[in-house]
N, CA and C of each residue as an Amber inpcrd file, in Angstrom:
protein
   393
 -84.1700000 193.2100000 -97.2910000 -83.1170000 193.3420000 -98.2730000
 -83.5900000 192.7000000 -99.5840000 -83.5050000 193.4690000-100.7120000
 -84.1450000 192.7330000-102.1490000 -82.5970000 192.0900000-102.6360000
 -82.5180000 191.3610000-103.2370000 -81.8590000 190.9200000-104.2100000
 -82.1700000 189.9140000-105.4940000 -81.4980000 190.0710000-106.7550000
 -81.9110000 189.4790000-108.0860000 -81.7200000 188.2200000-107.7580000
 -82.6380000 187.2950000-108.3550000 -82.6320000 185.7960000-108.2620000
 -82.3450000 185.5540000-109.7170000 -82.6230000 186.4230000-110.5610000
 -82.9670000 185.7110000-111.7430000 -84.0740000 186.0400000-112.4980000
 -83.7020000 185.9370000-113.9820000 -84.8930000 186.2760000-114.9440000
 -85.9250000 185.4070000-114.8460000 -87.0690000 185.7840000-114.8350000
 -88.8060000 184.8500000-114.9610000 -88.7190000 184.0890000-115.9350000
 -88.9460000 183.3010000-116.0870000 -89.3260000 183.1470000-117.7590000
 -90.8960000 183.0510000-118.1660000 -91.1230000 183.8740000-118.8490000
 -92.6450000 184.2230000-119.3600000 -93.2880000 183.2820000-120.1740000
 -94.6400000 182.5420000-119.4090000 -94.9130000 181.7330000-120.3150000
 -95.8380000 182.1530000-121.1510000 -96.3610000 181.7250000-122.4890000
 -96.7690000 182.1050000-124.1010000 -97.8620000 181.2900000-123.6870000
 -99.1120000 181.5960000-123.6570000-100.2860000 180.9400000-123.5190000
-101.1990000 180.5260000-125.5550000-101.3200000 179.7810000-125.9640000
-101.6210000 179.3020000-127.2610000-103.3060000 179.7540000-127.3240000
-103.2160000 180.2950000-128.4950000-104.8830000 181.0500000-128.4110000
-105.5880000 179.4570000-128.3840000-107.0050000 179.7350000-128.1900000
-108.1850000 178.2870000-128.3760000-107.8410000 177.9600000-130.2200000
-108.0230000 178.9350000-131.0100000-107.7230000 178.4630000-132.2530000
-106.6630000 178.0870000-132.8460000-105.3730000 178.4560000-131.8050000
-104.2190000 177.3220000-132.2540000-104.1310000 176.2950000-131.6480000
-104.8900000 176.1430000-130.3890000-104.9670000 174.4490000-129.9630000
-105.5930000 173.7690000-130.8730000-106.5770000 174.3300000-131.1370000
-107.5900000 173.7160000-131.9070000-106.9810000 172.9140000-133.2560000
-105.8820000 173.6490000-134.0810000-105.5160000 173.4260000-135.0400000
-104.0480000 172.7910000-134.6240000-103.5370000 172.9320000-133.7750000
-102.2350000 172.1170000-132.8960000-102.7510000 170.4820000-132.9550000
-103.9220000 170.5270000-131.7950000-104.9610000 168.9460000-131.7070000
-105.1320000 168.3560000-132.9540000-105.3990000 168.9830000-133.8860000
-105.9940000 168.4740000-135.2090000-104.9320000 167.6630000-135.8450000
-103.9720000 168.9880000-136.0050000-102.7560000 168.1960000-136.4670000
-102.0940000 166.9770000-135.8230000-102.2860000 167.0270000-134.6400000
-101.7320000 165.4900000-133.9830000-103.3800000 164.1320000-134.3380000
-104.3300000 164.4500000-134.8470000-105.1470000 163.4900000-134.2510000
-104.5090000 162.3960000-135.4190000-104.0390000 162.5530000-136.5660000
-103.2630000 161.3400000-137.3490000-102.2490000 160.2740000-136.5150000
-101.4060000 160.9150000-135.5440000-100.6430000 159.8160000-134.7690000
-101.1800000 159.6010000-133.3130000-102.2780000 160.0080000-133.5790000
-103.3480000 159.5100000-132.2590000-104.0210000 158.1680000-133.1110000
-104.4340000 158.3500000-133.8610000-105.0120000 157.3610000-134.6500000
-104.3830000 156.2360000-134.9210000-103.2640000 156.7800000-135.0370000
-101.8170000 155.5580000-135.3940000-101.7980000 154.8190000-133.9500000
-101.4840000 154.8660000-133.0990000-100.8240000 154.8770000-131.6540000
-102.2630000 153.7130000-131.7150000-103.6770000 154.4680000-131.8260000
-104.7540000 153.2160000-131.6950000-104.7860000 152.4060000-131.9570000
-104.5040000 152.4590000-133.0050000-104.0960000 151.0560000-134.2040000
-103.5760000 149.7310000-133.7330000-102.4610000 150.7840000-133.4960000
-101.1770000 150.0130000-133.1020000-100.8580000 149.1870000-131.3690000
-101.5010000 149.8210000-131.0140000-101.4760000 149.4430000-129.2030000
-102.8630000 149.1960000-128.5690000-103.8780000 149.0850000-129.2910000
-104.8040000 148.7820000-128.4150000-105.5340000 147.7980000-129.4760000
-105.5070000 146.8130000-128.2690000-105.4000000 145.1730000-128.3590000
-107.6440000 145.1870000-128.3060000-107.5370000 144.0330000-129.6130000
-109.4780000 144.1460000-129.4260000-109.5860000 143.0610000-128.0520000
-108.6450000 141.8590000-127.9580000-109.2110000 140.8460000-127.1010000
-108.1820000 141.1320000-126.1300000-108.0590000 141.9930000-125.1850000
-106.8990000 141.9350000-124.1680000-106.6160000 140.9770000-122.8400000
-105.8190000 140.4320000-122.1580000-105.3650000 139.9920000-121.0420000
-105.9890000 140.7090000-120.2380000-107.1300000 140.2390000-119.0700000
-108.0350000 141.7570000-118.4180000-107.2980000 140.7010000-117.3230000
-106.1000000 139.7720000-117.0700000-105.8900000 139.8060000-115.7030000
-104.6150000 140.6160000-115.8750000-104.7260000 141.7430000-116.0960000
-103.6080000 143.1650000-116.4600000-104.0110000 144.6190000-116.7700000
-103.6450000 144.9500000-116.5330000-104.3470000 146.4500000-116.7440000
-103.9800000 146.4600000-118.3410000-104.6410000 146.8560000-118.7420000
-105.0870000 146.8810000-120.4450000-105.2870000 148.4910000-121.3210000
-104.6440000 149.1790000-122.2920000-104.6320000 150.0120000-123.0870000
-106.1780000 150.3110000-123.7420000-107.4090000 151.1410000-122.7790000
-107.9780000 151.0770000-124.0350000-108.4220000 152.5230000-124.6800000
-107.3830000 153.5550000-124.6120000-108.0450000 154.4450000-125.0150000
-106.0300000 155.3430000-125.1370000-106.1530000 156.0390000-126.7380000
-104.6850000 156.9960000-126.4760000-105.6350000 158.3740000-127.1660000
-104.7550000 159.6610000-126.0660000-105.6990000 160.6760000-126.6990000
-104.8280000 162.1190000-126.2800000-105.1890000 163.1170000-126.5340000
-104.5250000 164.1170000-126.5020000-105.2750000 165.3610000-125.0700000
-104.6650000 166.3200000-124.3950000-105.4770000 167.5650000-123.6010000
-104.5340000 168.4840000-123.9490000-105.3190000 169.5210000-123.7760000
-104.7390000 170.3950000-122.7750000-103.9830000 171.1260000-121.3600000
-103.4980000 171.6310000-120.7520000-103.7960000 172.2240000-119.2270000
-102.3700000 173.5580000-119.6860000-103.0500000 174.2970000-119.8530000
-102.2710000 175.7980000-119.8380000-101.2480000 175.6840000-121.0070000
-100.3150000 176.0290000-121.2110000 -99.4890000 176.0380000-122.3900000
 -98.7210000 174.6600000-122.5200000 -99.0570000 173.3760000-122.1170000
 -98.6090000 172.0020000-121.9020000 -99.7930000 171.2920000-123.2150000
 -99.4130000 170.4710000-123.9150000 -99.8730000 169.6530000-124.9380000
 -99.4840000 168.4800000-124.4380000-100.3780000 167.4050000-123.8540000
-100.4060000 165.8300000-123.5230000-100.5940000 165.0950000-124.4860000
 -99.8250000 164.1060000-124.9050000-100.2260000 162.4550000-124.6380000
-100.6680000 161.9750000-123.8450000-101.9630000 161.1770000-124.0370000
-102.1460000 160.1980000-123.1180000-102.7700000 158.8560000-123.2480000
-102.7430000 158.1880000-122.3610000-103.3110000 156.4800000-122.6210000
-104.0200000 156.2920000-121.4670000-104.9960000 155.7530000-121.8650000
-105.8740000 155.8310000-120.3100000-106.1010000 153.8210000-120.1960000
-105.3080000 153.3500000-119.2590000-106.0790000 151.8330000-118.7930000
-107.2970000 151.7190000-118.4660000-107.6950000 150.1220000-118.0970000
-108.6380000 149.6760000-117.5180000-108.3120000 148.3500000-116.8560000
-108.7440000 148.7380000-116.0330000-108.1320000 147.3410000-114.7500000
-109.5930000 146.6010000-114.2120000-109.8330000 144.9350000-114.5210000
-110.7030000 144.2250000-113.9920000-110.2620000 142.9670000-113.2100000
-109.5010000 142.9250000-113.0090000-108.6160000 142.1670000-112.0300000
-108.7990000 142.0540000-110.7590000-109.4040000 141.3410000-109.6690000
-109.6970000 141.9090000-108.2480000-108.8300000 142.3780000-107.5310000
-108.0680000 142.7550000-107.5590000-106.7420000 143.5020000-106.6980000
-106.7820000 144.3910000-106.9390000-107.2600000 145.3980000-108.2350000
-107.0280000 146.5810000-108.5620000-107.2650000 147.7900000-107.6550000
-106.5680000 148.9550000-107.9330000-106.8310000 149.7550000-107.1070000
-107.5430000 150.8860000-107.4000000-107.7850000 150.9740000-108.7930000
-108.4370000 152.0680000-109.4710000-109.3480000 150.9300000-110.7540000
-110.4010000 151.5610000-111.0950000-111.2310000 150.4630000-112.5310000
-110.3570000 151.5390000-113.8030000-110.3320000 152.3700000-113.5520000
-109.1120000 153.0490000-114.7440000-108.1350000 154.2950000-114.4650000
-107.0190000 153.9880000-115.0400000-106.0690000 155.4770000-114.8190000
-105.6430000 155.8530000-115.9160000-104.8130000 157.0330000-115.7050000
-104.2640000 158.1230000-117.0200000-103.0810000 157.8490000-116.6390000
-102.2410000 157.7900000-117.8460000-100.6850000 158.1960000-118.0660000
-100.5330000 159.1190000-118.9340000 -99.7880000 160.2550000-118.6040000
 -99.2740000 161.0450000-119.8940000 -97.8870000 160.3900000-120.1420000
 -97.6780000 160.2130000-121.1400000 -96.2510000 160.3460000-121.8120000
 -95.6090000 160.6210000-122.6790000 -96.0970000 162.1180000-123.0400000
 -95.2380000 163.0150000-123.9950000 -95.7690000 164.3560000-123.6580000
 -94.9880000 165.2340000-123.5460000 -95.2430000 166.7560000-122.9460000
 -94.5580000 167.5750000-123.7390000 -95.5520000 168.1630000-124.8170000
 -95.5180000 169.7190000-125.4700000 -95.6870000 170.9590000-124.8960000
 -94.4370000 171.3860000-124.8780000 -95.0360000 172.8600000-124.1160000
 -94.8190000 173.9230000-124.9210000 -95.4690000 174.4370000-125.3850000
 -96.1050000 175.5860000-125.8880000 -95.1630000 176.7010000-125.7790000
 -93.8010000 177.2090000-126.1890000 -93.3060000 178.3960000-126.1460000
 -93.3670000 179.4040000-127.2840000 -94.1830000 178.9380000-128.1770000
 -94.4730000 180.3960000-128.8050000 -94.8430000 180.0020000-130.4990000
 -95.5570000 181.1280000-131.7330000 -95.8970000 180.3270000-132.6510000
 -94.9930000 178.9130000-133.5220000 -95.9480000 178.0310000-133.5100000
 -95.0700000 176.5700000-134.0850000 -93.7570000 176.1690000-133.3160000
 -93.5980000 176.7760000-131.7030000 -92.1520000 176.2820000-131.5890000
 -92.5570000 175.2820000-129.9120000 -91.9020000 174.4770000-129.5530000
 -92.4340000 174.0070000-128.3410000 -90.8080000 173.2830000-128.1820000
 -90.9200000 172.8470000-126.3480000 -90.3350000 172.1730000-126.1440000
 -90.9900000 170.7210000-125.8150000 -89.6840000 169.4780000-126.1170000
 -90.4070000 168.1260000-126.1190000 -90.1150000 167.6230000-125.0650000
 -90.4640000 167.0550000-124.1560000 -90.5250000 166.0730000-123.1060000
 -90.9580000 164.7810000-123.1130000 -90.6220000 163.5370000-122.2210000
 -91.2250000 162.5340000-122.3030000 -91.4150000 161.7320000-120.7800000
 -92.0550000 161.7510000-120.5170000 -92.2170000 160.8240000-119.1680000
 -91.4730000 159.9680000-118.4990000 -90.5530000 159.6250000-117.1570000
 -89.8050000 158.5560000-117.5310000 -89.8000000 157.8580000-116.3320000
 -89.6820000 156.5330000-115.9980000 -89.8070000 155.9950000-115.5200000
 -89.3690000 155.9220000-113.6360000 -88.5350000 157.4190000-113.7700000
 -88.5690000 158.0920000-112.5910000 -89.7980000 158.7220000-111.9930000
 -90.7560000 159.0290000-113.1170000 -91.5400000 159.4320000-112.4210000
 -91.6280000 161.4650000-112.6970000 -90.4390000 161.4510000-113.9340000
 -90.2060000 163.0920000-113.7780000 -90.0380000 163.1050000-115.5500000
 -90.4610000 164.7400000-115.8070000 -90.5010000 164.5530000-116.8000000
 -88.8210000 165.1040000-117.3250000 -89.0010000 164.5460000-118.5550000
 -87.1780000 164.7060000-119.1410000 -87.3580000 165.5640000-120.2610000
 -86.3220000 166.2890000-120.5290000 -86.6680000 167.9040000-121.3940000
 -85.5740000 166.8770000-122.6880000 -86.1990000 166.4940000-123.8170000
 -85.1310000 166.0620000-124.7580000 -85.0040000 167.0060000-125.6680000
 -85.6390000 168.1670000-125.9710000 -85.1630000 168.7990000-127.3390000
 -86.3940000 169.9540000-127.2560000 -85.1870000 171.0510000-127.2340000
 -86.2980000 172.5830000-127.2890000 -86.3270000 173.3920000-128.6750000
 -87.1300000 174.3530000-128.1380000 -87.4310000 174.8210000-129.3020000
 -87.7100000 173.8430000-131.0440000 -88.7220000 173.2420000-131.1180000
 -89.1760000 172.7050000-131.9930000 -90.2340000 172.8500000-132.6970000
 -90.5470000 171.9430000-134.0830000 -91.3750000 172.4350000-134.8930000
 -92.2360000 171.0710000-134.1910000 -94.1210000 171.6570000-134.3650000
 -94.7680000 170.7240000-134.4190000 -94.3690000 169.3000000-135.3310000
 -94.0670000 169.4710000-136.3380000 -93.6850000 168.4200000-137.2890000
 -92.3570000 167.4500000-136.4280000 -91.2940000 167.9650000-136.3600000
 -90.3140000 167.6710000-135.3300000 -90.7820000 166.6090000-134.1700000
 -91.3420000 166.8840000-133.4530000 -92.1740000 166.5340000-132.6120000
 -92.8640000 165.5450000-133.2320000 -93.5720000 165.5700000-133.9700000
 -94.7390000 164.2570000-134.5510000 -93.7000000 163.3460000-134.8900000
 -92.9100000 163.3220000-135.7850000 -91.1780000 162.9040000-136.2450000
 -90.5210000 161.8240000-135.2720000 -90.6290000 162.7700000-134.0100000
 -89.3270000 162.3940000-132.8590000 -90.3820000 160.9880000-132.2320000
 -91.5480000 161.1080000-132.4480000 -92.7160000 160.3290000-131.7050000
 -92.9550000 159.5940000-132.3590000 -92.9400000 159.2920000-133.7750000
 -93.3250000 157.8930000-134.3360000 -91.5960000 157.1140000-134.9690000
 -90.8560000 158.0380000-135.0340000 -89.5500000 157.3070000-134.6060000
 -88.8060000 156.9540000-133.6180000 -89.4770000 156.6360000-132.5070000
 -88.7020000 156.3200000-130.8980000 -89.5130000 155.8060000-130.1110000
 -89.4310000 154.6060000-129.8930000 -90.8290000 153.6630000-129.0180000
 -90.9650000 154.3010000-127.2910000 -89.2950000 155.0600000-127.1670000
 -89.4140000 155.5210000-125.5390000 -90.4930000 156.7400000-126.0170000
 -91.2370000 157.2790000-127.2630000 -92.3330000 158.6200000-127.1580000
 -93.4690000 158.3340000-127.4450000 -93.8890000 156.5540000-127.4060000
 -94.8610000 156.0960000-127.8580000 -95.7450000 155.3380000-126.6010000
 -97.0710000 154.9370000-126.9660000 -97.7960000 154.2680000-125.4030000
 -97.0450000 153.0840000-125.2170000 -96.8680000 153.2750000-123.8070000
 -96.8750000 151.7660000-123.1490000 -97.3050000 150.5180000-123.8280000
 -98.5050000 150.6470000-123.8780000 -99.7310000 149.4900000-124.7570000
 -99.0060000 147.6660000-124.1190000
């Protein structure tokens, strides 16, 4: 027996030359975020901020901050956090997400302008690194 579940929703894959120029445009509050959160002499009995940076993976645009742990207990010498998720729905428009302490990501505001987005992230410390 078939029956309708529901419309798909089609995802918009971003050519290489609009990532390219998407990335670019964020590497200014990548730069900022460095500045600002990663410590030259850090507490190494703590996992420590030393790297914030941007990927890819399919129509998703990351934040990320990568630690380093030298502490003997550790369980990893470094890990990744993302915490901000661009997703890519179509030219200049995305939805914003942010990581949250559940563990899931939270949809705060769709359909947006890249600018919007850069905006919503250096005005709100919950869209900024840990550090």
């Amino acid at each position: 027996m078939w029956m309708f579940v529901g419309h798909t929703k089609i995802k918009v894959k971003p050519t290489e030359e609009e990532k390219n120029k998407i990335t670019n445009l964020c590497r200014p509050i990548v730069e900022q975020f460095k500045k600002q959160y990663i410590q030259e002499k850090p507490d190494k009995r703590f996992n420590y901020l030393v790297d914030v940076y941007t990927k890819w993976n399919r129509n998703y645009f990351y934040f990320c901050e990568k630690f380093k742990s030298e502490y003997p207990e550790r369980i990893a010498d470094e890990f990744e956090i993302k915490f901000v998720r661009l997703e890519y729905i179509g030219k200049e428009s995305f939805n914003f997400s942010y990581f949250r302490h559940t563990k899931r990501w939270f949809l705060v505001a769709d359909n947006l302008t890249l600018k919007d987005c850069i905006e919503m992230m250096q005005d709100n410390p919950n869209f900024q690194p840990v550090g």
